[in-house]
C-alpha angles and dihedrals in degrees: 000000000000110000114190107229113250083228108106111239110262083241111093103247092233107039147344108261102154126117103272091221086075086050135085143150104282081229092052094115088059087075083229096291104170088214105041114170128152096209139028120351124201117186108193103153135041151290137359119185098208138049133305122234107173115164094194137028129326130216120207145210141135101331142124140226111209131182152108110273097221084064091066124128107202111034112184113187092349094305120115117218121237100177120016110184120185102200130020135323125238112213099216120159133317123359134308106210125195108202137192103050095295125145132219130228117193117188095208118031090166111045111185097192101057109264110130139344123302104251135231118185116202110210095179131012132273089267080053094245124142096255133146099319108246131204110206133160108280093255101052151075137285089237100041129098147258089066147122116247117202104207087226150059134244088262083059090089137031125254083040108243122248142145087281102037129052090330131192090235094070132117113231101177126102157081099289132082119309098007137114107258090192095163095055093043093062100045078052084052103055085059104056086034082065098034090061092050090051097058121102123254120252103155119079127209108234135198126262094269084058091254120135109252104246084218095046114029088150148014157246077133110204109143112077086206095068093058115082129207111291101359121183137219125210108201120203093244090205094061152031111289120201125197119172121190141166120263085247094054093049097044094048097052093084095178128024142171129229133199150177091035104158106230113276145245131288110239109269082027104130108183124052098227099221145057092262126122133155118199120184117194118205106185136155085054093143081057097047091055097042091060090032105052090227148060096230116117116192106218112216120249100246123207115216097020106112133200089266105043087073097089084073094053121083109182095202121191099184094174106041103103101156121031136349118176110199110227149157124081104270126093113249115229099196151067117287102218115186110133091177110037134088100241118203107187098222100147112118087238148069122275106226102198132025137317113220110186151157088218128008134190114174106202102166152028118335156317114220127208103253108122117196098261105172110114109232111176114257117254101271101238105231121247144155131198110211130192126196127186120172124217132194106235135178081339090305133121116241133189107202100195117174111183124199113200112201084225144053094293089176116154080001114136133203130242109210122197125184113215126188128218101276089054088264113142109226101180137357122213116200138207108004141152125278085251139041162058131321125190112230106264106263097026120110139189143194140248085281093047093258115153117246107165134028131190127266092032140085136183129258122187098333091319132097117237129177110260115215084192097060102103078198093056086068085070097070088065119105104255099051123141153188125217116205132216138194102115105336121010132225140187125254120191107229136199126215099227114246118236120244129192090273107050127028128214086179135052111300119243106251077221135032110291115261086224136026120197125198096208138346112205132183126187147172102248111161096334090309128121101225112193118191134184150174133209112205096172131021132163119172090352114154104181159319119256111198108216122184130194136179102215101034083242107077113036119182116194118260096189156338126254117186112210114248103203082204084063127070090170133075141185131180119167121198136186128211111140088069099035097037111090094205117058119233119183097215125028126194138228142192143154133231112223102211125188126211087255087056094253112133142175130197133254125233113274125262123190128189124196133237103230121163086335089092096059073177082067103053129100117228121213112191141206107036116210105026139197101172125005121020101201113198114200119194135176101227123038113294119240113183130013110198126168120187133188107242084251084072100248115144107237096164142030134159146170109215114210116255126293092019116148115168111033119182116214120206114228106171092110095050116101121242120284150044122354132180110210126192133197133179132191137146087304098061134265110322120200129186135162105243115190114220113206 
């Protein structure tokens, strides 16, 4: 069952007040075609009176599209489009004829799969005059049907159309200039679609009298039962209304009244020109089939609702992701908005707004031109910004964190999770404030807040040793993180704080430090680890011993470096990437400090990372670019295969068994473009931008 969120709608309740350069039609990415569907497309009967967006295949048959050209939304060379289809045509029955001077652009004129008819455009007539253009199946004849007729001949336009100009057989969908970028509309639309669900309602429904019923005052309206015979409903003419309702409740009121509608817009006409909206939420429609039997929802006949008024009026089913089948005997004024459902136009009336579909079939009567123009502002995609330093105090390791949500983060705690180096999560730290400080996880302090114990140590018969087998001991490496959450997360690089001679994240000396350094550095140069140090301070020091290790648990020396009391500065490059026979993607450094007594003490860690050093790390994607087949070779087994659109939506996952190192993808199916493909495997998350042709 449909449950309203608690979360007031980002709309002020009483009127829209917000800069209208943050506010737009929730239908704005469909470039005000008046048919707007991602997939499949059948038009039965029998007329539209605006333009034609379909991203997949149409079916034809006897139908018009009708409308004044200088009412057209997409003009290319001076030519505006009636009917863009991305795919193929199916030739059905009849003609489908485009009116008013409006073109058509069809992405695939020669479908070899089947999927629709193999296309000839006749420019000109049989007698090779420039008569009406015609669109025929490629064996027949310019007079014979079925066909599309373009009301219009190739001088309509200038430049004139031809095959090599401005033809029919062009694809017009995309991501550039100019084109339809219909993916990326409906991932645009969920979200509205989600968005308007999520507002709060503001509108009641009334009884027929006008009266606000005392066990209803305000939706959201799921129960039939609360809804008598012939209510009403009294809008607030100067702001956006919201009504949500079930699918039963909309689909038993039969006749209703409206008032309070401002007069609407005149056709072309794309703002609204006032602060009016209605937005009408049918939810719970899973539900409503499942009891029903059936996907048909009967629309009321509304009295005081025009022709015109439509373009104020969204009709928004958020959670209808597989048929709806339009029904009933009154004519709809209004936007059918339904970006995931398959959509069948049943009703015994004409639709006056847009349809915005995943599938559509229009079986009967019209669609008129009146696009949803009211501006409504978009969802604010969450987000916060974080910032972390860590600080040395009373001997004790800090973590100062302060996080900025974008949004009213009010009563709202963090999630804190502290990551090493290899992606691993250490510790969690639950509901804190929004900011702090953290003590590093395995460091503790007194009363006084002295530090008594540190990661990465334990204490052996009244001494403190390092300790491989801390896990907290991995957040002192250089490459730890913390990933914040309030809602949504995001990831912060930390630094374990060095100790000085005046504050220790480590265990104190008992006695003053043979040695002091001011700093201990390692870096990537040239596919080197180049480690660098200086003593600032050194009494009865005998020498550095430079120990690696590939896990930051088990370090072995590298070499030996005897202190030169002549010398403050020291320098020591190692290569690994190129002697090791087994490639790691960090190593770890550290120094022992030894006295001339043989006493010694540890530096802080340092890592480096492999890179691009370990060509034996890397993940290969080939070929590039593809058509067909995208094979992804790894070193180490892969995990997870993902590919994602650059607008961010998921087309592809996928789990390989076990063991497996090279993994081939079939894209055939992908449309073309710009893809961003990961991989992860033991290594680490590999990206890279793969072209399908």
């Amino acid at each position: 069952m449909f449950v309203k969120p608690f979360l007031i709608s980002l709309l002020a309740l009483s009127s829209l007040n917000v800069s209208q350069a943050l506010a737009q039609s929730p239908t704005s990415a469909a470039q005000r075609f008046n048919i707007f569907v991602k997939g499949d497309a059948t038009l039965q009967s029998n007329e539209t009176e605006g333009p034609i967006a379909v991203g997949g295949n149409v079916t034809t048959n006897q139908y018009q599209i009708s409308f004044n050209k200088q009412h057209g939304v997409l003009f290319v060379n001076n030519a505006s489009i009636g009917l863009a289809v991305r795919g193929a045509v199916k030739l059905n029955s009849g003609s489908l004829t485009v009116n008013g001077d409006n073109y058509v652009k069809i992405g695939n004129c020669s479908p070899s799969d089947g999927s629709g008819t193999s296309l000839k455009v006749w420019y000109k007539d049989n007698n090779n005059a420039a008569s009406t253009i015609r669109i025929t199946e490629n064996n027949k004849q310019y007079w014979e049907t079925p066909n599309i007729t373009i009301n219009a001949n190739i001088n309509t336009w200038s430049p004139s159309v031809s095959e090599s100009v401005n033809p029919v057989c062009e694809n017009v969908f995309g991501t550039g200039a100019n084109q339809i970028d219909i993916d990326g509309a409906f991932i645009t639309f969920i979200k509205r679609s989600s968005q308007l669900r999520d507002m709060a309602d503001n509108l009641p429904i009334r009884d027929q009298n006008g009266n606000i019923m005392a066990s209803a005052p305000m939706g959201p309206y799921l129960d039939p039962n609360a809804i008598g015979n012939n209510p009403k409903i009294i809008v607030d003419p100067n702001k956006i209304n919201v009504l949500t309702v079930s699918a039963a409740v909309w689909n038993k009121i039969g006749n209703a009244n409206i008032e309070g509608i401002p007069q609407g817009p005149q056709l072309g006409q794309t703002s609204s020109g006032n602060n009016f909206g209605l937005i009408i939420n049918i939810v719970d429609f899973p539900t409503f089939c499942g009891q029903t039997g059936s996907n048909k929802i009967n629309f009321p006949g509304f009295g005081g609702l025009s022709d015109p008024q439509g373009s104020y009026v969204i009709y928004n089913f958020p959670d209808a992701t597989k048929g709806i089948t339009l029904g009933g005997n009154a004519q709809i004024s209004g936007t059918i908005f339904a970006p995931q459902a398959d959509l069948v136009k049943e009703n015994n009336g004409n639709i006056n707004g847009q349809i915005i579909a995943k599938s559509f079939v229009h079986k009967s009567d019209e669609v008129h031109f009146w696009p949803f123009l009211p501006s409504i502002p978009e969802p604010v995609d969450k987000k916060i910004d974080a910032t972390a330093s860590s600080k040395c105090l009373k001997n004790a390791p800090w973590l100062d964190y302060n996080i900025t949500p974008n949004y009213d983060a009010k009563g709202k705690t963090a999630k804190i999770e502290w990551i090493n180096s290899e992606g691993k999560v250490i510790q969690e730290d639950n509901d804190l404030e929004l900011t702090g400080s953290l003590l590093f996880p395995g460091a503790a302090v007194d009363i006084n807040g002295n530090g008594i114990a540190w990661p990465g140590y334990k204490q052996e018969n009244s001494k403190w040793v390092e300790d491989p087998s801390d896990r907290y001991g991995s957040l002192r490496a250089d490459g730890a993180t913390i990933r914040v959450t309030v809602d949504p997360s995001t990831v912060v690089n930390i630094t374990f704080p060095a100790s000085t001679t005046t504050c220790y994240t480590s265990p104190p000396p008992s006695t003053a430090l043979p040695v002091t350094l001011a700093y201990f550095t390692v870096q990537n140069v040239n596919c080197s680890a180049e480690l660098k140090w200086k003593v600032t301070e050194a009494k009865n020091f005998s020498h550095f011993e430079v120990e690696r290790s590939s896990d930051a648990k088990t370090y072995n020396v590298v070499v030996r470096i005897d202190y030169d009391a002549t010398k403050a500065t020291y320098s020591f490059n190692d290569t690994p990437f190129s002697s090791e026979s087994v490639p790691v993607k960090s190593y770890y450094y550290r120094l022992k400090q030894v006295d001339s007594d043989e006493t010694f003490e540890y530096s802080a860690i340092r890592s480096v990372q492999a890179g691009t050093c370990d060509t034996r790390l890397a993940v290969d994607f080939f070929p590039n670019p593809t058509q067909d087949e995208m094979n992804v070779k790894s070193f180490s087994p892969v995990k997870k295969i993902e590919i994602y659109t650059l607008g961010g939506k998921q087309v592809y996952q996928a789990m390989p068994v076990t063991g497996q190192t090279e993994i081939k993808v079939n894209v055939q199916a992908f449309a073309q473009g710009m893809y961003i493909v990961n991989v992860v495997n033991a290594e680490g998350k590999y990206s890279s931008k793969v072209l399908k042709k």
